[in-house]
N, C-alpha and C positions, 0 to 999 in steps of 0.2 A: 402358518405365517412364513412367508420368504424368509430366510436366514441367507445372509455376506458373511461367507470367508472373510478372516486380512489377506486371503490371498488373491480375493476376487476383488476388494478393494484395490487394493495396488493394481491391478489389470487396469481397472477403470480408470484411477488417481493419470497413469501413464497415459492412456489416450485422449484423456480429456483434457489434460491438461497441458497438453503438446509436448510428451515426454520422448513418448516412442516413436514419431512419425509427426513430422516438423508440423506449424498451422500454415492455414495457405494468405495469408498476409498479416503484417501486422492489428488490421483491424480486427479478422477473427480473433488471431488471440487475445486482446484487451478484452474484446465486446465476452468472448468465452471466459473468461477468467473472471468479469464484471471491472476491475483495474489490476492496474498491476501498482505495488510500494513504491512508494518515490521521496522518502525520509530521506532515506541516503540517495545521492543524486545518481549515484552509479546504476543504483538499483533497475531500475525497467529497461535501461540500457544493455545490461548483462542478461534479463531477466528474458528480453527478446532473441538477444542471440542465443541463448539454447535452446528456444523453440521454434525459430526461423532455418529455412534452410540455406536461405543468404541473406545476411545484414549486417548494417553498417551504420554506423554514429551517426553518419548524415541523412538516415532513413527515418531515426524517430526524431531530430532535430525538426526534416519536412514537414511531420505528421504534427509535431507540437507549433513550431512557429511559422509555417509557409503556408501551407493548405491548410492546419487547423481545425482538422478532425479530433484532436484530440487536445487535452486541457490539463493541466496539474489544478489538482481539486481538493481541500479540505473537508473529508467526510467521516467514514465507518472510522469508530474509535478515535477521534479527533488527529486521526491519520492521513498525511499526506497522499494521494493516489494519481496517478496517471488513468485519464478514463475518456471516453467516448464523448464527444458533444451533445451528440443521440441522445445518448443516455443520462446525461445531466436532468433533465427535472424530474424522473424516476430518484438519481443518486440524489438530490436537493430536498426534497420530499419527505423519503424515508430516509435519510439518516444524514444530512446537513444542517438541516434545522434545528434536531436538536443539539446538536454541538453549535448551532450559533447561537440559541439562547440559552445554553450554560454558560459560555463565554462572554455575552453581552453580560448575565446577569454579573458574574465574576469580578468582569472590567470596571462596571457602573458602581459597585460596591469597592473595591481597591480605589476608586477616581474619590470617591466621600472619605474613605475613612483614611488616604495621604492627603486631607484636605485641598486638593488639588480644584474641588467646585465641590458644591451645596449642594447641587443637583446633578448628578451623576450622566441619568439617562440624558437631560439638555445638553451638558459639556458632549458625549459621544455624537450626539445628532447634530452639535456645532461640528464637530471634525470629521466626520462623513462628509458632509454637504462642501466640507471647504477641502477635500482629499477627490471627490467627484466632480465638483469644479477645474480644480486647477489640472486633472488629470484631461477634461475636455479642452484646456486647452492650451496643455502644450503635449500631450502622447507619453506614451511608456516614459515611466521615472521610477529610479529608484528610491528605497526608503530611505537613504541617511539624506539628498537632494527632497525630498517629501518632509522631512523633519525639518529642518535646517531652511525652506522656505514657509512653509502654514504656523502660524503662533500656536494656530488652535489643537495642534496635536505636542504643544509641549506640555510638562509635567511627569514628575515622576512618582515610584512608591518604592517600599521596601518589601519583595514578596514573603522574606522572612526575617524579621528582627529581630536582634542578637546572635542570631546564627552566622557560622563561615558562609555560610551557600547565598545569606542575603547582601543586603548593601542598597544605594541609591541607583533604582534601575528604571530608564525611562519607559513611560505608557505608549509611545508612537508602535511599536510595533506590534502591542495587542489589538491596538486600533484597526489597523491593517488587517490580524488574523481574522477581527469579527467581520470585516466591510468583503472579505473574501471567504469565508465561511456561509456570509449571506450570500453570496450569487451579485455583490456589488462591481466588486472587482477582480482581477482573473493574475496572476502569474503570467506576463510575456514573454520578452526576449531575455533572456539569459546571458547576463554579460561574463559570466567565468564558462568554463571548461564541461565536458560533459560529466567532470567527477566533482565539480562544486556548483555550491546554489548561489548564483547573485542576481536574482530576476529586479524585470523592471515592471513597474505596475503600472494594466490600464485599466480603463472602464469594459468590462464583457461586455458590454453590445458595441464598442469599439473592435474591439479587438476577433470579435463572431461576424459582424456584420449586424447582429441582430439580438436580444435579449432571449435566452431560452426556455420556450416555454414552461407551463406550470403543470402539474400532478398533482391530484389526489391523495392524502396520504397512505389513505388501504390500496387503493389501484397502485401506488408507486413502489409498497412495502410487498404486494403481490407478485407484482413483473420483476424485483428484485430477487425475491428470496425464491421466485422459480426459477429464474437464470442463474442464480449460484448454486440450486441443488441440482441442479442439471449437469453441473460440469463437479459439485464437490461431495454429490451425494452417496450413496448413500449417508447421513451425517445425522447427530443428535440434537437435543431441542440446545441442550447448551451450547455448540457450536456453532448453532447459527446465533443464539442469544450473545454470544462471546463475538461473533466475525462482526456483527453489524453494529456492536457496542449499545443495544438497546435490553429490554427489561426481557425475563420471562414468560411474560403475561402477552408481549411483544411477537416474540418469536410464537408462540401457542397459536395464536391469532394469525399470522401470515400461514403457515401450515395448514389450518382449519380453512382459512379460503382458497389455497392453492390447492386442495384434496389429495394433503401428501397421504401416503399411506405408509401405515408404522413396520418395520421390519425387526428381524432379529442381528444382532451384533455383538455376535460370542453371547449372547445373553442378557443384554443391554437394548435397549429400547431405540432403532433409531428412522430414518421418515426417508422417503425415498418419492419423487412424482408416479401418480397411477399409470404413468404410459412408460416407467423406466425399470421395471421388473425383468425383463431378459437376461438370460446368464451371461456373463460376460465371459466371452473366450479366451482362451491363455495365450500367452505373449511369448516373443522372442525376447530372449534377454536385452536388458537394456541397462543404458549409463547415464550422468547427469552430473556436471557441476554448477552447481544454483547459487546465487549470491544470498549475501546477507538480506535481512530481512525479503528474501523471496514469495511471494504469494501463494505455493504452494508447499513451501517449509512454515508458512503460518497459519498454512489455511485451517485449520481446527481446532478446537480447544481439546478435544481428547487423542490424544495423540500416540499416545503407547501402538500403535498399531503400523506404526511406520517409522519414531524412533526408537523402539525398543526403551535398552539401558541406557542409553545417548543422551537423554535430554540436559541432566547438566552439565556435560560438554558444549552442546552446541548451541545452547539457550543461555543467556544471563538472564540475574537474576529478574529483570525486571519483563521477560517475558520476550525480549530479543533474539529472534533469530541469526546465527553465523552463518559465513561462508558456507555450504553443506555438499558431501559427496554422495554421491545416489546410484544404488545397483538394484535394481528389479523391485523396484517399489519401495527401498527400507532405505533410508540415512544410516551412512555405514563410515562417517566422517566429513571430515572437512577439506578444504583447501586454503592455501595463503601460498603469495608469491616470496623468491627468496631474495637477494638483495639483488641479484643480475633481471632481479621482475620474470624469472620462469617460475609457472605454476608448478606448484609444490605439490602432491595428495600428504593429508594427516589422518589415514584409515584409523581404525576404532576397532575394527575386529577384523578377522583373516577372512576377506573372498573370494579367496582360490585364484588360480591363475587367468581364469579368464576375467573373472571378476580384475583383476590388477591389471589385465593386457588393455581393456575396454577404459577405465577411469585414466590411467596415462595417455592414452591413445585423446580421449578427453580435453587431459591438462595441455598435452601437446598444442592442439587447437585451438586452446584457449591464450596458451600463451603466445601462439601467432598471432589472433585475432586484437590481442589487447598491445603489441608490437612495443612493449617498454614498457606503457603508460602503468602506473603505481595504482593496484587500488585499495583504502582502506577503510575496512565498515565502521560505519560512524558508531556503531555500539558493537564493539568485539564481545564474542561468546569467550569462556574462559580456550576451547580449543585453539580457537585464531588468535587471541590474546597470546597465550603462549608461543606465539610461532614469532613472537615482536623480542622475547627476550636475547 
């Protein structure tokens, strides 16, 4: 049986994931990566300039609202993602669907039990039909101008009563999440900054030109989970069961028709494609500063092999990635800017000199690149947290 080093992992992690040697447009790397996080708005912005050899804010602005190759998408783990148009009814398929019908079922049940309507699913399908309407015709709108003119999406609930956390909170915006989680309607123009979210919602085949097609669900769950181990493999059954937010039984099944083949990892069981067994060759050393929630600081569920002792530094608790510093395959810290907005390094462990010459030399660039602008990750790790006090 093949057996992976972590040290042959990290070679791989670095090239494929446009760590060591930049992608050659933005589209390889999204399409390579399957998306990239876009929870926090910074995120795919940041996420491209470390692995681009030139870019600029008005590069994936282009890609997302001009030419429109690419689309902010509600998918894997009822997460936000930056993703290919292409690849939309492969990502709709396998792993939108069913975060649209946990959410539908969700919504239609919170709509009955704040007595809001008697019939849960009729009320949703009244306020589709009257959010698809009015978006034909009048274009991109946002949700407080979407609330404030359709009656049919008023009403509200309490998601937790008696609790601090609950209160009277309106249903229009889960409305929205399901009618965009379906493939109804899309994230457009972005009326804030490229570090906040104020999109304006239209109808996807307004906004494509055309409705995008449909997938299979085994054909959609195959062409995914071969293009993620392609670029995040060698990986375990629960890593890919944990990255695409679906069941065990799930992941077993994509594997068994992509004809992954089982390798060794440290002793651990884990699936690699039949044409990706070649040794991967050693690398020149290399640096990285990755934003929050980044796609290759989240990419696994087992992760000891690249954070070490770090994970509750640079993870909250709820499973959030931080800002993260990267030397030759391993998170070796973090970063945060300080109040004059120069990047800052917050190492975690001594990387020798050249390791310190390469991550400044990093921050340097980073903090030209970002020229003031404040960034801060919408779910701070307790390391970046600390750097607020």
């Amino acid at each position: 049986m093949r057996t992976f080093t972590d040290a042959e992992r990290r070679a791989r992690l670095a090239r494929r994931h446009f760590l060591s040697a930049p992608a050659g447009s933005i589209d390889d790397a999204v399409a390579g990566l399957v998306g990239l996080h876009a929870t926090d708005p910074a995120t795919p912005y940041l996420s491209l300039r470390a692995r681009l050899a030139s870019f600029s804010v008005a590069d994936l602005d282009a890609a997302l609202y001009e030419r429109r190759f690419l689309v902010k998408h509600l998918a894997m783990r009822r997460t936000l993602w930056v993703v290919g148009v292409d690849d939309l009814p492969h990502i709709q398929s396998a792993a939108s669907d069913r975060v649209a019908d946990n959410e539908r079922r969700r919504l239609v049940a919170d709509v009955q039990k704040a007595g809001v309507a008697d019939d849960g699913e009729a009320w949703l399908d009244r306020a589709r039909d009257a959010v698809l309407a009015y978006l034909a015709a009048n274009g991109p709108t946002s949700a407080r101008q979407l609330r404030a003119d359709l009656p049919e999406l008023a009403g509200t609930y309490d998601p937790a009563p008696g609790k601090r956390w609950g209160g009277t909170t309106p249903l229009s915006p889960r409305v929205l999440t399901v009618l965009s989680v379906r493939g109804d309607i899309v994230r457009g123009p972005n009326d804030g900054t490229w570090t906040t979210s104020r999109p304006k919602w239209t109808a996807v085949s307004d906004w494509l030109g055309e409705a995008p097609g449909s997938s299979a669900p085994e054909s959609a769950r195959a062409q995914l989970v071969r293009t993620w181990l392609r670029t995040f493999g060698p990986a375990t059954v629960n890593d890919i069961k944990w990255w695409f937010g679906n069941t065990l039984t799930w992941a077993r099944h994509a594997l068994r028709d992509i004809e992954a083949v089982e390798v060794d990892l440290n002793g651990a069981p884990g699936f690699v494609l039949p044409d990706d067994l070649d040794e991967e060759p050693p690398l020149e050393p290399w640096a990285a500063l990755l934003p929050s929630l980044d796609v290759t600081t989240m990419g696994w569920f087992d992760r000891d092999w690249y954070l070490g002792d770090h994970r509750s530094q640079v993870f909250d608790r709820n499973g959030n990635a931080g800002p993260t510093a990267w030397w030759n395959g391993r998170v070796v810290g973090g970063w945060a800017q300080d109040d004059d907005g120069r990047v800052r390094l917050q190492l975690l462990e001594d990387v020798g000199r050249d390791g310190r010459k390469a991550l400044q030399r990093r921050a340097e660039e980073l903090t030209e690149w970002l020229g003031g602008v404040r960034v801060s990750p919408r779910f701070p790790s307790p390391l970046s947290a600390g750097s607020r006090r």
